[in-house]
C-alpha positions in Angstrom: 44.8 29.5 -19.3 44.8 32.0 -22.3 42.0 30.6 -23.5 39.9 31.1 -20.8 41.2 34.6 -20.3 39.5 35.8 -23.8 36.5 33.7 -22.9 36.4 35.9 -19.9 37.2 38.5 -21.6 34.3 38.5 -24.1 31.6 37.7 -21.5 33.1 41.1 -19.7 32.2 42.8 -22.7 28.8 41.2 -23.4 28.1 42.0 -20.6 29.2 45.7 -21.0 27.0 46.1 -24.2 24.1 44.3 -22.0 24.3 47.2 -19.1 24.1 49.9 -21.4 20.7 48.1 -23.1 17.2 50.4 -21.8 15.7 47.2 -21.6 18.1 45.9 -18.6 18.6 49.5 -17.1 14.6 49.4 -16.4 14.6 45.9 -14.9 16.9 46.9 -11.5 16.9 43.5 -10.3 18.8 41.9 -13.4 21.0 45.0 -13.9 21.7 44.4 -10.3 23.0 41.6 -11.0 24.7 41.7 -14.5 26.3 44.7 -12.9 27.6 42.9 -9.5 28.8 39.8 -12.5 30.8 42.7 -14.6 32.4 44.4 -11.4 33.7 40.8 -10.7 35.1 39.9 -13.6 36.8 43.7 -14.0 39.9 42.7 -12.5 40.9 40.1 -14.1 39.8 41.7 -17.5 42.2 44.8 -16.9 45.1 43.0 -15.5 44.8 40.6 -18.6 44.4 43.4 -20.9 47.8 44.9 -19.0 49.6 41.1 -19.9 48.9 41.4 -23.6 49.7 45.0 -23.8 53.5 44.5 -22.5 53.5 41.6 -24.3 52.7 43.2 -27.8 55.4 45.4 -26.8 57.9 42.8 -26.4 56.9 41.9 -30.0 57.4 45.2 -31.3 60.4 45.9 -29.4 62.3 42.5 -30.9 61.2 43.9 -34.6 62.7 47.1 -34.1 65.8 45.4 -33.2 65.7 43.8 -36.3 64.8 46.3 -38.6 65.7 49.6 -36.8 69.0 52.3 -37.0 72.0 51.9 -34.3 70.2 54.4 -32.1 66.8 52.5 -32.5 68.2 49.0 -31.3 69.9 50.9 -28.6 66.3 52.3 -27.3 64.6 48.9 -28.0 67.1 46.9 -26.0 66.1 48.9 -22.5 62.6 49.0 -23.6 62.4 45.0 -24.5 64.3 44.6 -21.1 62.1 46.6 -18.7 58.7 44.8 -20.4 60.5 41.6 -20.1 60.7 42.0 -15.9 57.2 42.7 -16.2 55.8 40.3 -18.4 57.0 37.6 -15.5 55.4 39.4 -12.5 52.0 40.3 -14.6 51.6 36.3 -15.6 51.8 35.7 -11.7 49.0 37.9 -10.6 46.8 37.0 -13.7 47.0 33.5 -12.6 46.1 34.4 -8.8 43.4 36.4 -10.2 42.0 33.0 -11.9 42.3 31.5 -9.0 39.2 30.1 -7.5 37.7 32.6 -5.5 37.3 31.4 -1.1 33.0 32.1 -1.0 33.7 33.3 2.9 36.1 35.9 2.1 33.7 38.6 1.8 31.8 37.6 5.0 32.3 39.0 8.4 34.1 37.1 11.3 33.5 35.2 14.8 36.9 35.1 16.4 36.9 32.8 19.2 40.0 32.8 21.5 40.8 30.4 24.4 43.7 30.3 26.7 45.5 26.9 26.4 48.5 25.6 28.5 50.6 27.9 31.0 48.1 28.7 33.5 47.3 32.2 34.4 50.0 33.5 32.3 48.0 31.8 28.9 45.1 33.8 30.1 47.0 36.7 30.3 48.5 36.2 26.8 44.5 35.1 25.8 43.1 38.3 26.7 46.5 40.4 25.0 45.5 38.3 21.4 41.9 39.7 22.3 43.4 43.2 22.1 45.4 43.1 19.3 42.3 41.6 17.3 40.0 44.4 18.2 42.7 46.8 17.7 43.8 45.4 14.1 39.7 45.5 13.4 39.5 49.1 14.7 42.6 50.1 12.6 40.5 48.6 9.4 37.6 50.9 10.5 35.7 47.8 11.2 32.8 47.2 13.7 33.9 44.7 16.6 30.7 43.5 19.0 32.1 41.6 22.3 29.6 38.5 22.4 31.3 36.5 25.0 34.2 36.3 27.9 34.9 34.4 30.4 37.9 36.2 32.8 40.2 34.7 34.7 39.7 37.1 37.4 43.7 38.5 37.5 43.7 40.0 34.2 43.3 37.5 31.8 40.8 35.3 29.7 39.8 31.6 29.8 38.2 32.6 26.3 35.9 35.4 24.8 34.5 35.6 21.3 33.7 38.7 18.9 31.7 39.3 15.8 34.1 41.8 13.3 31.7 43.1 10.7 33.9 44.6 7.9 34.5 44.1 4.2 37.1 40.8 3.7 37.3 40.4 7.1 37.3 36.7 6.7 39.8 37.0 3.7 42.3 38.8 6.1 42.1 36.9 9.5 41.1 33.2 8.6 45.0 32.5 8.4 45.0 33.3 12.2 43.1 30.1 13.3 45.7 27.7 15.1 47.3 28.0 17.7 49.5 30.8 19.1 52.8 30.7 21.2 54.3 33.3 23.9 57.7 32.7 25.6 58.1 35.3 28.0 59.3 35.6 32.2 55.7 35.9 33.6 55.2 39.0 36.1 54.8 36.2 39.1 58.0 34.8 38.1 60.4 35.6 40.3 63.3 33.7 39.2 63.6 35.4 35.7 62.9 31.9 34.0 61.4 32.3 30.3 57.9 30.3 30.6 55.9 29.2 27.2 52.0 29.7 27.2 49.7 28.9 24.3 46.4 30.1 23.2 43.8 29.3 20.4 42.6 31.5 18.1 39.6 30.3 15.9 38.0 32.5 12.8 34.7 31.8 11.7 32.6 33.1 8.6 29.5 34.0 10.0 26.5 32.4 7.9 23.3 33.6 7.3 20.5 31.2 8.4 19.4 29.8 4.6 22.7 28.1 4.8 22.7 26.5 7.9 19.5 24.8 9.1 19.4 23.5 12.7 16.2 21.7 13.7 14.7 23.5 16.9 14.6 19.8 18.6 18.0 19.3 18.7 18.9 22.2 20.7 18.5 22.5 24.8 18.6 26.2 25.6 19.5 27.1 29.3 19.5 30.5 31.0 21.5 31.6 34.0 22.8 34.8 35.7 25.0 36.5 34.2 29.0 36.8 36.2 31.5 39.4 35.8 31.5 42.9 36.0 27.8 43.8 34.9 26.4 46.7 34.3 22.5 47.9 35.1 20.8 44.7 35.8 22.5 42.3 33.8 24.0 40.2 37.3 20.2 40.5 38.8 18.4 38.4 36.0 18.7 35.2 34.5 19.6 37.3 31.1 22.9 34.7 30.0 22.0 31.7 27.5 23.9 28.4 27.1 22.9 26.8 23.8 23.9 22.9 23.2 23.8 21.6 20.2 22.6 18.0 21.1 23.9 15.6 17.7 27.5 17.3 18.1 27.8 18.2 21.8 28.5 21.9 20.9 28.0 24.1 23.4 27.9 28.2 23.0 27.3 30.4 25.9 26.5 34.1 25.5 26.1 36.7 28.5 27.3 40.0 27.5 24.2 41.0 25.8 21.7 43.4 27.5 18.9 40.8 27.6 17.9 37.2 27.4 16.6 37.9 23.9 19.8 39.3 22.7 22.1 36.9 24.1 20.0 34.1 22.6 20.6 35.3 19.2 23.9 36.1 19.6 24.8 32.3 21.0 22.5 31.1 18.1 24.9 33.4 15.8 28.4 31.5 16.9 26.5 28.2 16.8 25.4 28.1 13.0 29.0 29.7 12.6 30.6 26.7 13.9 28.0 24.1 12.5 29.0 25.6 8.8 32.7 25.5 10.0 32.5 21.7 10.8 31.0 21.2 7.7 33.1 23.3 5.5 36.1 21.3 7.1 34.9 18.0 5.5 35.1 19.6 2.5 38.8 21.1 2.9 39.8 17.4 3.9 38.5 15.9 0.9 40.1 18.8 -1.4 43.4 18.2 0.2 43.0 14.5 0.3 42.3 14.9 -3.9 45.0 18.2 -4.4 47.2 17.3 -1.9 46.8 20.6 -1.0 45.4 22.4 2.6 45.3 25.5 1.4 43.2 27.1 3.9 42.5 24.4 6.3 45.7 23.6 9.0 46.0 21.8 11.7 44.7 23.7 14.5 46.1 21.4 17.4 49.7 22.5 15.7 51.4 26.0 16.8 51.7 28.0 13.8 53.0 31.4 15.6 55.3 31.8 18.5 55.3 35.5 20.0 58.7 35.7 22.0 59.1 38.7 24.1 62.8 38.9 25.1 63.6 38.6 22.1 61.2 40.6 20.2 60.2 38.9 17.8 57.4 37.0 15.9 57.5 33.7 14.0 55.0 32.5 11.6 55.7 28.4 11.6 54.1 27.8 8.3 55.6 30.1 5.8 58.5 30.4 8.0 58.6 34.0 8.5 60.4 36.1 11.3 59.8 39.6 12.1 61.2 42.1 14.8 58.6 43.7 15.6 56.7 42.7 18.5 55.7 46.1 20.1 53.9 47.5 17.1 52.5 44.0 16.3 50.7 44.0 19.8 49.1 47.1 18.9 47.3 45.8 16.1 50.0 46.0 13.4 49.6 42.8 11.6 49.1 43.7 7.9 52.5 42.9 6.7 52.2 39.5 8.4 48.6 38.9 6.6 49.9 39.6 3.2 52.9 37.5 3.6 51.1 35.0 4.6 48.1 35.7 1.6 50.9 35.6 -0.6 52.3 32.1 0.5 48.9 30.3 0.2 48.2 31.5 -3.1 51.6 30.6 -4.4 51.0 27.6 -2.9 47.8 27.3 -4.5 48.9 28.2 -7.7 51.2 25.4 -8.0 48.2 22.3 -6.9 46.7 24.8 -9.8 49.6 24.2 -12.0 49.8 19.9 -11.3 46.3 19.7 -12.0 
């Protein structure tokens, strides 16, 4: 590991002397670029520059133990103690920094929600995930564009997906794909009993087109009137689009676009989202199969969060993790669940790291 920290650290500084050279500062396109490389490799630089500064302190603290006065070995002994609880801590996020970095995290997000089992009250729940999604995005002072929903007609959602342009917006939400709980007495219920509902919750890095190619004959593109609550002529003309995939069966709809045009390349949008998605899948599945490790990937047919309203609370299933909280959380609160559940996956990932 150390070794590849000063390699690191040497190209960070090659690269320094290489920014500051006329020749590179004239040619924008490759100080672009070394620029965007240094910026990268910043982090770990000064974090690893921060390790072998408390650690040159330890050194010098356990000499002036040695060689020092009474009132010297007193003052070492707190200082060697306080640098030796950070020594531990600054190894940790050193190694995290090494580790290897997810390509999608920077991207911006398709978040595709369904309702599952339970009825009209998973709709219900469906459409209160929606919220807390746009609301969590809106908190982040991200954009959120609504490209599809399909209501249930008493409130609630049979599914709806959103594009959530904002920086690491995939590296903060692609934890939530999987399927969500709610135990809770639905309003209709008139018997007080606690029902459980589910709904699915599916985060996709959207893709720019180099990286997914789709050959215009495999696709059969169908257009149909828009339903649900329209606005200026968008229930009058044949503006929705239905796109199927034809070699996978996928199907994406898209109606909530202003025109045919704009609904086409929206649907075509969540299409090479999920093609990449599928793809990137075989690729977690062969990682794990070789790391034993699905960092990342999950089972998305397993519940991974149950949201129970009586007694307030929220579990994460894979970490496990409790929280009593639930009022704020449906609001849009989530960052203290994200990071929790950041910092289990690295760990995680740190140890595959560590066998390997």
């Amino acid at each position: 590991m150390f070794d590849k920290l000063k390699f690191i650290e040497e190209k960070y500084e090659e690269l320094g002397l290489k920014l500051s050279d006329p020749e590179v500062i004239n040619d924008q396109k490759l100080w672009q670029r070394l620029m965007k490389e240094h910026s990268e490799l910043s982090s770990i630089v000064l974090k690893y520059r921060e390790y072998k500064d408390v650690v040159n302190g330890i050194e010098e603290a356990k000499e002036m133990l040695e060689e020092g006065d009474d009132e010297i070995r007193e003052l070492a002994k707190i200082e060697l103690a306080d640098l030796e609880d950070k020594v531990e801590g600054l190894e940790i996020e050193v190694k995290k920094l090494l580790l290897p970095k997810d390509p999608n995290d920077e991207r911006d997000v398709i978040l595709e929600i369904r309702a599952g089992a339970g009825g009209d009250e998973a709709g219900l729940f469906a459409a209160e995930l929606l919220r807390l999604y746009i609301r969590f995005a809106e908190r982040k002072r991200w954009k959120v564009e609504l490209l599809n929903t399909n209501d249930t007609g008493v409130g609630g959602i049979k599914e709806a997906s959103i594009l959530i342009k904002g920086s690491g917006a995939y590296s903060k939400l692609k934890y939530e794909s999987g399927t969500h709980r709610v135990q809770r007495i639905p309003q209709t219920e008139s018997g007080g009993r606690i029902h459980t509902s589910t709904a699915t919750v599916a985060v996709l890095p959207e893709v720019d087109d180099v990286e997914v190619n789709i050959n215009q004959n495999d696709l059969r593109i169908d257009v149909f009137r828009s339903s649900g609550n329209g606005g200026q002529s968008v229930n009058t003309t044949d503006s929705a689009v239905r796109i199927t995939h034809l070699p996978t069966g996928l199907v994406v709809s898209c109606q909530d676009g202003k025109s045919q045009l704009s609904n086409k390349e929206k649907a075509m949008q969540v299409l090479k989202a999920r093609l990449y998605e599928i793809e990137l899948n075989k690729q977690n599945e062969q990682i794990a199969a070789e790391r034993r490790s699905q960092v990342g990937t999950g089972d998305r047919s397993a519940k991974i969060r149950t949201y129970n309203f009586p007694q307030a609370r929220i579990t994460d299933h894979r970490i496990p993790i409790t929280m009593y909280k639930l009022d704020s959380y449906m609001q849009g609160e989530i960052d203290e669940m994200i990071d929790e559940l950041t910092t289990f996956f690295q760990t995680e990932a740190l140890k595959a790291l560590e066998e390997f």
